[in-house]
N, C-alpha and C positions, 0 to 999 in steps of 0.2 A: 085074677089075683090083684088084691090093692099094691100097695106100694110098702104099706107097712111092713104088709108078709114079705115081702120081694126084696127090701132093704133087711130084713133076717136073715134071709139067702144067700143076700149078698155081703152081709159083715162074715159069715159063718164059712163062706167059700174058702177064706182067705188072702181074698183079693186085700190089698193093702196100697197107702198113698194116692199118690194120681189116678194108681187106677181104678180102687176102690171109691173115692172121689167121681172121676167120671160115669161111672158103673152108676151109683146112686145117683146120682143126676139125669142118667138114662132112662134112669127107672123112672124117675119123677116127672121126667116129660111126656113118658107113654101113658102115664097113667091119668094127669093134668090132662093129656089132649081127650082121654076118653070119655072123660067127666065135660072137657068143653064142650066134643062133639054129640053127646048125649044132651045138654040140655041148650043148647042154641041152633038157631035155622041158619040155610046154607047160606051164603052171601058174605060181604064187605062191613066194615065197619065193625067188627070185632075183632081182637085179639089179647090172647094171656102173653104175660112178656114174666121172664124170671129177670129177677134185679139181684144186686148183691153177690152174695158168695154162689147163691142158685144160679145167679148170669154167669155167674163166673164158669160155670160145673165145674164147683167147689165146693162138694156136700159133704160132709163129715157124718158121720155115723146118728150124732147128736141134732145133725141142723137142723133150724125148721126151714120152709120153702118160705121165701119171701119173692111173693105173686103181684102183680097188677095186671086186672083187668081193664082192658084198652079198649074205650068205644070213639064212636065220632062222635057222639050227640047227635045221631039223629033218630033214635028211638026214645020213650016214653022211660022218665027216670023209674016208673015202676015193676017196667019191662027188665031196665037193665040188673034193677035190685032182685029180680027176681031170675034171672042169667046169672048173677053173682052167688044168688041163695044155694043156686042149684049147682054149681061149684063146689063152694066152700064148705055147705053141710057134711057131703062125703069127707072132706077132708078132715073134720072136725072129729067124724061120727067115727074116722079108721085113728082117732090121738096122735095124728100125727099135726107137729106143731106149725101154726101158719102167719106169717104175715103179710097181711095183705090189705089192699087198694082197689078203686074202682076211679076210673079218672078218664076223662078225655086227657089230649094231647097238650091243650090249652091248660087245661089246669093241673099238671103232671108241671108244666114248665113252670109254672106260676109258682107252687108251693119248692119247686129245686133253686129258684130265687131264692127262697126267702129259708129255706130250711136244708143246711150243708149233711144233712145223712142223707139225702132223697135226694139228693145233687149228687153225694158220692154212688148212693146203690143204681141212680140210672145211669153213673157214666159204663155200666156193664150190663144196661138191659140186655134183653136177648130173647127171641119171637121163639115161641114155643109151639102154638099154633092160632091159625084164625087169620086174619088181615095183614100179611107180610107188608104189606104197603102202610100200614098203619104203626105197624114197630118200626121199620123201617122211618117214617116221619120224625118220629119219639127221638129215635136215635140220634137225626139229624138235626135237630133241633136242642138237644141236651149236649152234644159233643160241641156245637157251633156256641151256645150259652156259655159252658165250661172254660171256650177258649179265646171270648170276646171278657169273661169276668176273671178271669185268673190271677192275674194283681191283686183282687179283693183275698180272692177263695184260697189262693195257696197259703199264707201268713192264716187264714182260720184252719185249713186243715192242720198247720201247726201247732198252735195253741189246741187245739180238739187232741193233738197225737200227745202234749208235755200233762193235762188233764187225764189222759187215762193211765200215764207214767206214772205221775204221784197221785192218783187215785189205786192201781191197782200192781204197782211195781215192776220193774223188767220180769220177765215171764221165768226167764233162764234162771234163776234166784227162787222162785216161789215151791213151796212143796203143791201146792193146787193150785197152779196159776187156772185163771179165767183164760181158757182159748181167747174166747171171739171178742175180748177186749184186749 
């Protein structure tokens, strides 16, 4: 059973909050590792990491997965487009909604420089399956970045939090507030 069907299930059960939250997230990692372990050979140097409210297993009924696949660089970049193809089509092909990434460790860090939403969604990655040593790395190097730039980044995630204020109003006031803003 995909994840589409499985999150039906699971809005319908009843579950609710954190748990239904977690429940969804559960669902989306069994199903993620099925699709990884179906289209990649066994060994090192791969892994999917959930970033965002997905790292967080913080799914909402609505979310999409927000995925990065994790390689070392040392396979063939048409190897690895073709490990991502074979991911992501399933996902695309059950409408269930996706964001995602294909990134060495090196360049995951490089683009959370320079870009504060990929700086926020890996401060919550989270190894799903594949190369634990490799999310693991991610990890240590995006918390270590985070806590050596924080002077810069905290005054921008403020200015990012007063921007979606007067862009989209306190939430508690709104007859349709936007959730995930």
């Amino acid at each position: 059973m995909g994840y589409g069907e499985r999150r039906g299930e699971l809005i319908a059960s009843g579950l609710r909050g954190p748990k239904l939250r977690g429940a969804l997230a559960e669902a989306a990692d069994g199903w993620l590792t099925e699709l990884f372990e179906s289209a990649t050979e066994r060994g090192s140097g791969l892994a999917l990491v959930a970033v965002g409210g997905y790292g967080r297993a913080e799914l909402s009924p609505g979310s999409d997965l927000d995925v990065l696949l994790l390689h070392d660089g040392s396979r063939k970049a048409a190897r690895i487009s073709e490990l991502a193809d074979a991911i992501w089509y399933p996902v695309w092909d059950a409408r269930v909604k996706l964001d995602h990434s294909v990134r060495t460790v090196a360049e995951a860090r490089a683009l959370a420089r320079e870009d504060l939403a990929v700086a926020l969604g890996l401060l919550t990655a989270r190894h799903v399956v594949g190369d634990p040593a490799l999310a693991a790395e991610l990890r240590a190097v995006t918390l270590a970045d985070w806590r050596a730039r924080a002077a810069k980044r905290l005054p921008e995630v403020k200015e990012t939090r007063a921007q979606r204020l007067e862009l989209h109003g306190e939430l508690a006031y709104r007859l349709e507030g936007d959730l995930k803003e």
